[in-house]
FIKOLZA-1660 file (N, C-alpha, C; in steps of 0.1 Angstrom, whole numbers, plus 5000, padded with zeros to 4 digits):
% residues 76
   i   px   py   pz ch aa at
   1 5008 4988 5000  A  X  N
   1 5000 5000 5000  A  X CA
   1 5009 5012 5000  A  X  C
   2 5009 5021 4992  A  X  N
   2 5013 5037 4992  A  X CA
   2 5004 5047 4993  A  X  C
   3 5012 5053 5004  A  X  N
   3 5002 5062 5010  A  X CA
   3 5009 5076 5005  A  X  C
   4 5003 5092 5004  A  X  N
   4 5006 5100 5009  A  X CA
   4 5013 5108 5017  A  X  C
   5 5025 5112 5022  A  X  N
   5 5029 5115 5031  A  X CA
   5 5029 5128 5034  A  X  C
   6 5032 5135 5047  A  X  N
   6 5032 5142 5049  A  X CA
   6 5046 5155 5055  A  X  C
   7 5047 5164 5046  A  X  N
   7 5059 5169 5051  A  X CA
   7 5059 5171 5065  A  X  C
   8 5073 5168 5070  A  X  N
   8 5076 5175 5082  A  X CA
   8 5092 5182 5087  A  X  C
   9 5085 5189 5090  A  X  N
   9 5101 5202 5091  A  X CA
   9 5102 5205 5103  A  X  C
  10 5118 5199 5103  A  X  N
  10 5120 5202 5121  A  X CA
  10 5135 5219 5117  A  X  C
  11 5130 5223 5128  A  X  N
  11 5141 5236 5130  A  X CA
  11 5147 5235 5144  A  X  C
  12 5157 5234 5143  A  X  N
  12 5169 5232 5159  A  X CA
  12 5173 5243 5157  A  X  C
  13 5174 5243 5172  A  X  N
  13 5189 5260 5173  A  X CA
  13 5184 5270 5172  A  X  C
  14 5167 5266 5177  A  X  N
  14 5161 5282 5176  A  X CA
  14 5156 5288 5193  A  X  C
  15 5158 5301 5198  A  X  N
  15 5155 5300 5213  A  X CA
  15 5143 5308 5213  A  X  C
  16 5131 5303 5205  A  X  N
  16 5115 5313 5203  A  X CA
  16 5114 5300 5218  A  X  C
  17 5118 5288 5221  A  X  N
  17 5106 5276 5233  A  X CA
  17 5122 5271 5240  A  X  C
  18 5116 5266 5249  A  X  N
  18 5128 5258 5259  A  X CA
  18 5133 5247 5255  A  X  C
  19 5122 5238 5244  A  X  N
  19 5135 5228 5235  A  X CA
  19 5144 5230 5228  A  X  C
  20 5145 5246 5218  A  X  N
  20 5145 5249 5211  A  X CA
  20 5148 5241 5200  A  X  C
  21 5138 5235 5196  A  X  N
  21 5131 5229 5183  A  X CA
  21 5121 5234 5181  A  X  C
  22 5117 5237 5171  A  X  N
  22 5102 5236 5163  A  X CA
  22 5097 5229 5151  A  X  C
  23 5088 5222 5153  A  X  N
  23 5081 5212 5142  A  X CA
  23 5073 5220 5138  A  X  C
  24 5059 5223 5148  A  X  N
  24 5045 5228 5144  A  X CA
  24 5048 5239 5133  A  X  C
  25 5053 5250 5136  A  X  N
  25 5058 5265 5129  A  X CA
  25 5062 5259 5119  A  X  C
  26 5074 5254 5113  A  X  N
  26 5077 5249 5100  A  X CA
  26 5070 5241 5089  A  X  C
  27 5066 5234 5097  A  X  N
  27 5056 5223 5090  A  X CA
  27 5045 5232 5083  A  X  C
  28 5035 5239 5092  A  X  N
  28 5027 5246 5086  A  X CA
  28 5028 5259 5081  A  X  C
  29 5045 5266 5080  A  X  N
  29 5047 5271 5071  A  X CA
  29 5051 5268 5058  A  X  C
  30 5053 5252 5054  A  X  N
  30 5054 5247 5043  A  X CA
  30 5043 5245 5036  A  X  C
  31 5034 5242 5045  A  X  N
  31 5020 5241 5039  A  X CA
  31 5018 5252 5033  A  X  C
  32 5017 5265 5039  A  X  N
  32 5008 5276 5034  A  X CA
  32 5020 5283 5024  A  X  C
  33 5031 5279 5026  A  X  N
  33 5040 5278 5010  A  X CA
  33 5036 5275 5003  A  X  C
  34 5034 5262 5002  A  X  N
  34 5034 5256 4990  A  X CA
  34 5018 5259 4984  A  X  C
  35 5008 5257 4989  A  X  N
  35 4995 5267 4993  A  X CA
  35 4996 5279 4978  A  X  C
  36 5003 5288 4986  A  X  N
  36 5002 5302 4979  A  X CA
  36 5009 5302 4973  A  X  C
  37 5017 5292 4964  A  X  N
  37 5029 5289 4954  A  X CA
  37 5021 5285 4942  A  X  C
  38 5014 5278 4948  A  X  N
  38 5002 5273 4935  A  X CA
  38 4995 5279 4930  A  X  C
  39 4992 5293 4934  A  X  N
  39 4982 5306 4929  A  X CA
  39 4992 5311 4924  A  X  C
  40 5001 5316 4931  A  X  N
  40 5011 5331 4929  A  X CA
  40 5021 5322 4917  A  X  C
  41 5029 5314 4915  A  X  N
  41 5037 5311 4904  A  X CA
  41 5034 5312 4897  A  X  C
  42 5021 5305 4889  A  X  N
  42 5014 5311 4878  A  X CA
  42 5012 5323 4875  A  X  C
  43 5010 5331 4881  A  X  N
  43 5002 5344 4880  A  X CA
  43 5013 5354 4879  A  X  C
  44 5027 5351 4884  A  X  N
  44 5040 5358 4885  A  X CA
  44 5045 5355 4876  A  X  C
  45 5045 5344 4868  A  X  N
  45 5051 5341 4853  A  X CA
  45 5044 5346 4840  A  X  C
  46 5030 5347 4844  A  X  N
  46 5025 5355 4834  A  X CA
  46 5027 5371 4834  A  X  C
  47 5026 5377 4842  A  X  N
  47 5033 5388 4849  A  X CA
  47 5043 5393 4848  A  X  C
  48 5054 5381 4849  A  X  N
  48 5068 5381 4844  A  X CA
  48 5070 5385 4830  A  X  C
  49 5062 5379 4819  A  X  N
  49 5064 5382 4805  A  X CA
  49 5062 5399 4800  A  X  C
  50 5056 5403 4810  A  X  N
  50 5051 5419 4808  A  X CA
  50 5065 5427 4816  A  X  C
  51 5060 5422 4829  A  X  N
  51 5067 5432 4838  A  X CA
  51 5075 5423 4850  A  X  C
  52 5087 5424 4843  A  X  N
  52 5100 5417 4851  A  X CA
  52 5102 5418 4869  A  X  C
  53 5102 5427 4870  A  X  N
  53 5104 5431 4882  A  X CA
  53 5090 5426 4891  A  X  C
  54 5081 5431 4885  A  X  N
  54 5067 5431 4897  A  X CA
  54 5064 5409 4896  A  X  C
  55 5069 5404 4879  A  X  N
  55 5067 5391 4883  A  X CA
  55 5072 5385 4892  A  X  C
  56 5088 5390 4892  A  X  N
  56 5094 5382 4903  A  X CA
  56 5092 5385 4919  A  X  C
  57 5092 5395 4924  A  X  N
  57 5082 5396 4930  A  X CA
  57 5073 5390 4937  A  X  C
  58 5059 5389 4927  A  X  N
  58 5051 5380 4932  A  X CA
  58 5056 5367 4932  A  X  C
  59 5065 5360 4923  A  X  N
  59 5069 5342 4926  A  X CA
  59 5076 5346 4936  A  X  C
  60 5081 5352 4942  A  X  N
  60 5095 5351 4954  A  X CA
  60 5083 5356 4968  A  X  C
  61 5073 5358 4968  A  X  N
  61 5059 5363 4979  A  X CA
  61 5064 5353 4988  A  X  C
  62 5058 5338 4980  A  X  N
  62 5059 5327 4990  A  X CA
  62 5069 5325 5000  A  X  C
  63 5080 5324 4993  A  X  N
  63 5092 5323 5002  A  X CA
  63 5098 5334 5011  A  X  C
  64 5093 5347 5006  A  X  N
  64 5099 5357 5016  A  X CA
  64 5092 5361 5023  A  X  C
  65 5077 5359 5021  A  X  N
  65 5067 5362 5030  A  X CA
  65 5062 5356 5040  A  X  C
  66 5057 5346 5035  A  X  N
  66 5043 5336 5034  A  X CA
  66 5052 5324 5045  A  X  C
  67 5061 5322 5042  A  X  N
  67 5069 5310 5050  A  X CA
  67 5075 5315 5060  A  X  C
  68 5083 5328 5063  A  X  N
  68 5087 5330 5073  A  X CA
  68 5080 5336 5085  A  X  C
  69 5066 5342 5079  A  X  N
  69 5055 5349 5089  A  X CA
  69 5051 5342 5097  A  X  C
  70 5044 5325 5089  A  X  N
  70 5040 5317 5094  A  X CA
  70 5045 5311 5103  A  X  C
  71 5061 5304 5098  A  X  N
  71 5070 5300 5110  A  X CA
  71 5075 5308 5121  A  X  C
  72 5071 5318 5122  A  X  N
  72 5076 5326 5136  A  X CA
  72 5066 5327 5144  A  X  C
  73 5053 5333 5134  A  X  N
  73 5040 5331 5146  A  X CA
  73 5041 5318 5151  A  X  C
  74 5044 5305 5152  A  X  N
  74 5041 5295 5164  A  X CA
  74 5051 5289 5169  A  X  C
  75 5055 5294 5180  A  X  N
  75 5069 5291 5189  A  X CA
  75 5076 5277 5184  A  X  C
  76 5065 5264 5186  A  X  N
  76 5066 5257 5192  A  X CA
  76 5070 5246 5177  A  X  C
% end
C-alpha cells in the first residue's frame, strides 16, 4: 500500500521555546508555501512576460513572506 505523506520540518537551534526545536511552525509554514505557490507562480510568470520586476516579485511572495511569517507566529 502507498500512501501520501506528509511533510515535516523540524528547525533546531532556535530559542523562540525551551526545546528549542520547532516542528509545528515549519511544518505549517510549508504548507501555506506551498499553498500560495500554487496561485502566485502562475500568475508571477504571466506577469513576468510583461513586467520583470513586479513578476518576480510576486513568485518570490511565497518564500519571503508567506513561510517565514507563518513559521515565527508558532513558537513551538
Amino acid at each position: 500500500m502507498v500512501g501520501i505523506g506528509v511533510p515535516i520540518c523540524v528547525q533546531c537551534g532556535t530559542r523562540s521555546n525551551p526545546c528549542r526545536c520547532k516542528v509545528v511552525g515549519p511544518t505549517l509554514g510549508f504548507v501555506a508555501f506551498a499553498a500560495a505557490a500554487v496561485v502566485e507562480w502562475p500568475v508571477g510568470a504571466l506577469v513576468y512576460c510583461f513586467r520583470h520586476t513586479k513578476g518576480r516579485k510576486i513568485m518570490g511572495h511565497p518564500a519571503s513572506v508567506i513561510y517565514p511569517s507563518v513559521t515565527n507566529a508558532i513558537p513551538i
